[in-house]
Structures are given as C-alpha cells and as structure tokens.
C-alpha positions as CSV (number, residue, x, y, z in Angstrom):
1,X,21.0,-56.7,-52.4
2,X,24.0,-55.5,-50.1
3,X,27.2,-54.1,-52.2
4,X,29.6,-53.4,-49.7
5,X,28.3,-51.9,-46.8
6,X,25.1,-50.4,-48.2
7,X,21.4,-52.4,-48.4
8,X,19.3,-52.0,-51.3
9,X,16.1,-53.3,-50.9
10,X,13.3,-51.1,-52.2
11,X,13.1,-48.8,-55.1
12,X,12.9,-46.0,-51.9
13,X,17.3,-47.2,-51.4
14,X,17.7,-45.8,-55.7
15,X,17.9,-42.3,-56.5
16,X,16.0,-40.9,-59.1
17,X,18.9,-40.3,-61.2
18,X,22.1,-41.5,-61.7
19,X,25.3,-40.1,-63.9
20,X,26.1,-43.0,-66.6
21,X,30.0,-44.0,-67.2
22,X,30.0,-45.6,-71.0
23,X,32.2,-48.1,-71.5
24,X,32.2,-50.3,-74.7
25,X,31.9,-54.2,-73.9
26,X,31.0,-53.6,-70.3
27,X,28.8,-56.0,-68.0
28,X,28.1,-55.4,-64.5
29,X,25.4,-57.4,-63.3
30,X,24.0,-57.5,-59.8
31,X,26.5,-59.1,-56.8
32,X,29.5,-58.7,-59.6
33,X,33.0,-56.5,-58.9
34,X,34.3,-54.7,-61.9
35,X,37.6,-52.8,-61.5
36,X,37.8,-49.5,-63.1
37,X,40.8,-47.0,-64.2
38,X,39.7,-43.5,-64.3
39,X,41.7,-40.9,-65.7
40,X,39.6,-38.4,-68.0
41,X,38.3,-35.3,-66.5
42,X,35.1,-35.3,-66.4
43,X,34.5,-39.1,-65.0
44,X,36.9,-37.6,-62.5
45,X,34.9,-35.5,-61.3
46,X,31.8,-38.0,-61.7
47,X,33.9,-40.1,-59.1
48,X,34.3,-37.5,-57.3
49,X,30.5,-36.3,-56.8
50,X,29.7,-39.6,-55.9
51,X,31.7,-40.6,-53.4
52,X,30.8,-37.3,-51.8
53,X,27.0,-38.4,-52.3
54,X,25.5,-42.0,-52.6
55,X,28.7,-43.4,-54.1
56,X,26.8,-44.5,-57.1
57,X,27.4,-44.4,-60.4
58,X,26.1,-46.2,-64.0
59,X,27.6,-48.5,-66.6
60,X,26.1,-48.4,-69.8
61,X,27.3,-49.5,-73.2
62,X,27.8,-46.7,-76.3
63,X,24.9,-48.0,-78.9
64,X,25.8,-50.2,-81.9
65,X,24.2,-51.4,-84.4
66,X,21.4,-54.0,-83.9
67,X,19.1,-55.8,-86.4
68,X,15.6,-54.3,-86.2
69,X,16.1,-51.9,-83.6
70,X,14.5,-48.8,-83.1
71,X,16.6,-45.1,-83.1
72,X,18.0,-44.4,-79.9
73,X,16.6,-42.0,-77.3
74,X,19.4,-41.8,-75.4
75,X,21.8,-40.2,-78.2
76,X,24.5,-42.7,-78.8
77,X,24.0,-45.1,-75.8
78,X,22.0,-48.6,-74.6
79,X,18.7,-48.4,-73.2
80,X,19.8,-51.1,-70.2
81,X,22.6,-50.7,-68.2
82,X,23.6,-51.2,-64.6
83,X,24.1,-49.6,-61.5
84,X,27.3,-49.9,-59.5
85,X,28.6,-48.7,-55.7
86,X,31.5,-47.4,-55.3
87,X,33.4,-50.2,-52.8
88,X,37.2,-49.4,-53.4
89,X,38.3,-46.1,-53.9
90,X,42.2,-44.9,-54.4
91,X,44.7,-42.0,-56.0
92,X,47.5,-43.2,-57.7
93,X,49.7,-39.9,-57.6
94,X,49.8,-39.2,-61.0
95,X,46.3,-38.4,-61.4
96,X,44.2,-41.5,-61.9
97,X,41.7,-43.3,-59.7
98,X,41.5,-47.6,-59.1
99,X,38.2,-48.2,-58.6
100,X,35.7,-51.2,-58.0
101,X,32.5,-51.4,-58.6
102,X,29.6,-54.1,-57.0
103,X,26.8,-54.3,-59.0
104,X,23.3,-53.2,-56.9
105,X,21.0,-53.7,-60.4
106,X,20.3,-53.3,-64.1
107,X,18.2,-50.4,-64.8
108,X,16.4,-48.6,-67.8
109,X,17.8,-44.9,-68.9
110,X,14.3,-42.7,-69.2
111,X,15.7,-39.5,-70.1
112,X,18.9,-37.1,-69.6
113,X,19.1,-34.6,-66.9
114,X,19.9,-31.2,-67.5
115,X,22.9,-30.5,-66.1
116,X,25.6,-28.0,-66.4
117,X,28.2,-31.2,-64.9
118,X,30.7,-32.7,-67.4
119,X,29.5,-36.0,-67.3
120,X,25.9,-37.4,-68.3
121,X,22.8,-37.4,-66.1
122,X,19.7,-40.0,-66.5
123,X,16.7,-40.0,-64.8
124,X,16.2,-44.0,-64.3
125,X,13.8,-46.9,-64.0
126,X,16.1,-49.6,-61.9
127,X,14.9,-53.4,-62.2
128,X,13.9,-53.9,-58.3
129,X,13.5,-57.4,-59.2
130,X,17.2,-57.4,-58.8
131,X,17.3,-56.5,-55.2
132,X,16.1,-60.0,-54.1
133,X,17.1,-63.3,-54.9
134,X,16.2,-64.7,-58.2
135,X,13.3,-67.3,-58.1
136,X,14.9,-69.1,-61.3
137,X,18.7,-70.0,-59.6
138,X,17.5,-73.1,-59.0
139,X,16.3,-73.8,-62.7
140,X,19.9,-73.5,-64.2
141,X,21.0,-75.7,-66.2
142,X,24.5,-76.1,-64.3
143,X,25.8,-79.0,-65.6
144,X,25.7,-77.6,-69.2
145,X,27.0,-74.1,-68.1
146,X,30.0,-75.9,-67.2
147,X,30.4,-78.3,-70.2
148,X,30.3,-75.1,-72.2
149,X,32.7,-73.3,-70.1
150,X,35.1,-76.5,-69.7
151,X,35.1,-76.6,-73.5
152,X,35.5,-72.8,-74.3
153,X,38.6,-73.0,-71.9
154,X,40.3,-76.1,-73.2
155,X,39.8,-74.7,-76.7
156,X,41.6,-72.1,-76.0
157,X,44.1,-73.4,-73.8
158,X,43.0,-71.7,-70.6
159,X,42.9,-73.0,-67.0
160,X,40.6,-71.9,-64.1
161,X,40.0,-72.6,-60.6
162,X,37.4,-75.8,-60.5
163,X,37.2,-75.9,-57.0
164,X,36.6,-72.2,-56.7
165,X,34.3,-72.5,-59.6
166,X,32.6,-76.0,-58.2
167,X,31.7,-74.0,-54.9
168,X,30.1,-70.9,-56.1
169,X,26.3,-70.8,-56.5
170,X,24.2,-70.5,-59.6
171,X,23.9,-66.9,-58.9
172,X,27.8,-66.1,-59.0
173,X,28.8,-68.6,-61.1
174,X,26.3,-67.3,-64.0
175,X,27.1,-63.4,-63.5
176,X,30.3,-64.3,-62.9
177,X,31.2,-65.9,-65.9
178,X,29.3,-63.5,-67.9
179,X,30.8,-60.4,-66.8
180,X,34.5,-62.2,-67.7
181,X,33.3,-63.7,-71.0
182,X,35.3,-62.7,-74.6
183,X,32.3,-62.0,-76.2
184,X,31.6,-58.2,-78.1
185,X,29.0,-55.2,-76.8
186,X,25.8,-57.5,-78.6
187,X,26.4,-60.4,-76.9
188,X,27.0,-58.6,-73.7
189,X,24.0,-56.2,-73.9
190,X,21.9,-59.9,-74.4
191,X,23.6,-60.8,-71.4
192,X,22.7,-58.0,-69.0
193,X,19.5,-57.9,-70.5
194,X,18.2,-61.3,-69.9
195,X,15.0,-61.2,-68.0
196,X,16.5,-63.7,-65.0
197,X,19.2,-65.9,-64.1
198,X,18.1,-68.8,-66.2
199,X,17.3,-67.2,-69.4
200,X,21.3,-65.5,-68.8
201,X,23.0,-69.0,-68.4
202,X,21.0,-70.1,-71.1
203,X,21.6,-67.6,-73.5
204,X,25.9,-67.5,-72.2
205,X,25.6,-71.3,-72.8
206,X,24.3,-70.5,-76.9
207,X,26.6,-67.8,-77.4
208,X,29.6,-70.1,-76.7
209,X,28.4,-72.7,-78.6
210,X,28.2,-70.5,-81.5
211,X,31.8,-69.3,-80.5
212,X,33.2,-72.8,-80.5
213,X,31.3,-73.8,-84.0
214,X,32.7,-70.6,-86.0
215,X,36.5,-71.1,-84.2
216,X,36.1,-75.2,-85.5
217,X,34.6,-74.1,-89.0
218,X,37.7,-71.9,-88.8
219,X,40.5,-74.3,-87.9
220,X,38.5,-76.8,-90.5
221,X,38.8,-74.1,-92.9
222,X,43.0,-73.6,-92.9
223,X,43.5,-77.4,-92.5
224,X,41.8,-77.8,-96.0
C-alpha cells in the first residue's frame, strides 16, 4: 500500500499505536482521500504530533447502538476503524488546519494508552491484509454496482462523471463509492468492516437497494 510518498507493506511499516480522531459517519478505507477541517485543541495538537512523527493518525466512529452487540471496551467508540497518512497539510490563518488523509488500512483498537496528551491513544491490531492487493477485485459484481449506483443517482436527481467512473478499477470504484455514500454510522461501520472488496460492493449494492425500496414505499405512501 503506498499513501503518498510512504510504503506500507508489513506490519514492521505500523506503529504499535496510533491516536484515534472520532468522527461520526466517517469511512476511510484503504487507497481512499478524505479531507478534514481541524479546529479543536486537542486534534490540533494530534495533527501536530504527527506530522512531527509518522504523520499518522486514526478514524474511528463514536459507538451507537447495534442489535446484539456486546458493551464496548473502548468507552464510547467502534472496535474497527482505519488508519490514515497525513498527505496535505495547511494553516488557514485563523487557526484551523485543511487536511487529507489516504487510507493505509482498517485496524482493530486493543486497548487505550496511558497518556497525559489531549487526545486518545490505542494500542492497535492493523488488518495487513490490506497492504496488498485484494484477491477478490476481480469477483465483483460490477455491472450491478453500477445499476445500483445509476439508480440511486437518477432517483435523486444527481449526475456523476461516467467516464471517470467507467475507468476506475474495482478497487477504487468500490471504496470510492463507499466512502461518498449517504448512508448513517451502521451502514458505514458494515462498510469498513467488510472482510474484502467483494463482500463491500456486495453489501453497498444491498444497502442501496433498501435505500431506494423505503424512498419508493415513501413516495407511494404521499401519493395515496
């Protein structure tokens, strides 16, 4: 996995730990950008220590509630999230940072680091399947990724780039499209943690489906 000008190809290229930014309805997956606006204190300062280090940082979702799950060891956030490199970094003048992240891989939170820092530590357990290309790209079901995002877009009225989108492999077109989906923090927690690429389309391609069925129960519903 290269994000910017770094390699990651071995668990050795991961730190131990890694300081979390939560962010409700986030999804950075592996190869993906995600543009961030910082301007609390202490994720200040986390953007600061990291661009003076490895110029890594986490995403992670708060928790929410989910059917049938277990209490939360990480007090009040997901189990999965990702880890991001810092690729763009810039001071606005009045006190903020623009940011953008790549995303290197998902990883698990083990436990929280003692730390007198403002911002929260985890010691991790990174998927390193994610450093190498995923053996199932080639299983995706493209075309009916596509009908489902051709449909959620006219639905709503929305054009996109179909060359641009025509081009792109199944790797970017599936992360791609699910780090810029609508959907809320379950849906996008089921996203990032889909065991590969397949299983993600898959599961993007069901959960716009059931989009588009409750919006056309809806419309049904005031037309009656």
């Amino acid at each position: 996995m290269q994000a910017g000008n770094a390699h990651y190809r071995t668990e050795k290229d991961l730190p131990d730990s890694v300081a979390m930014f939560p962010l409700t309805g986030a999804l950075l997956l592996p190869g993906g950008q995600m543009p961030l606006n910082i301007f609390e204190p202490r994720y200040l300062a986390m953007f600061d220590d990291a661009m003076a280090t490895n110029r890594l940082v986490g995403i992670v979702q708060p928790e929410f509630e989910r059917p049938g799950a277990t209490s939360d060891a990480q007090s009040g956030l997901c189990a999965v999230g990702s880890i991001g490199r810092v690729v763009s970094f810039s001071e606005t003048g009045d006190g903020r940072y623009i940011v953008s992240l790549i995303g290197v891989c998902r990883t698990r939170l083990i436990e929280e680091v003692v730390s007198r820092k403002p911002y929260r530590t985890f010691r991790i357990a990174p998927f390193l399947s994610d450093l190498a290309p995923d053996e199932t790209a080639d299983s995706v079901d493209r075309a009916a990724l596509l009908s489902s995002f051709k449909s959620y877009l006219d639905a709503n009225q929305l054009e996109v780039d179909w060359q641009s989108v025509q081009r792109a492999s199944n790797t970017t077109l599936v992360n791609s499209m699910s780090m810029m989906s609508p959907y809320g923090p379950p849906e996008k927690q089921a996203l990032l943690e889909a065991p590969d690429l397949k299983t993600r389309a898959d599961t993007l391609v069901a959960i716009t489906e059931i989009a588009l069925a409750r919006a056309s129960d809806d419309y049904d519903g005031v037309l009656q």
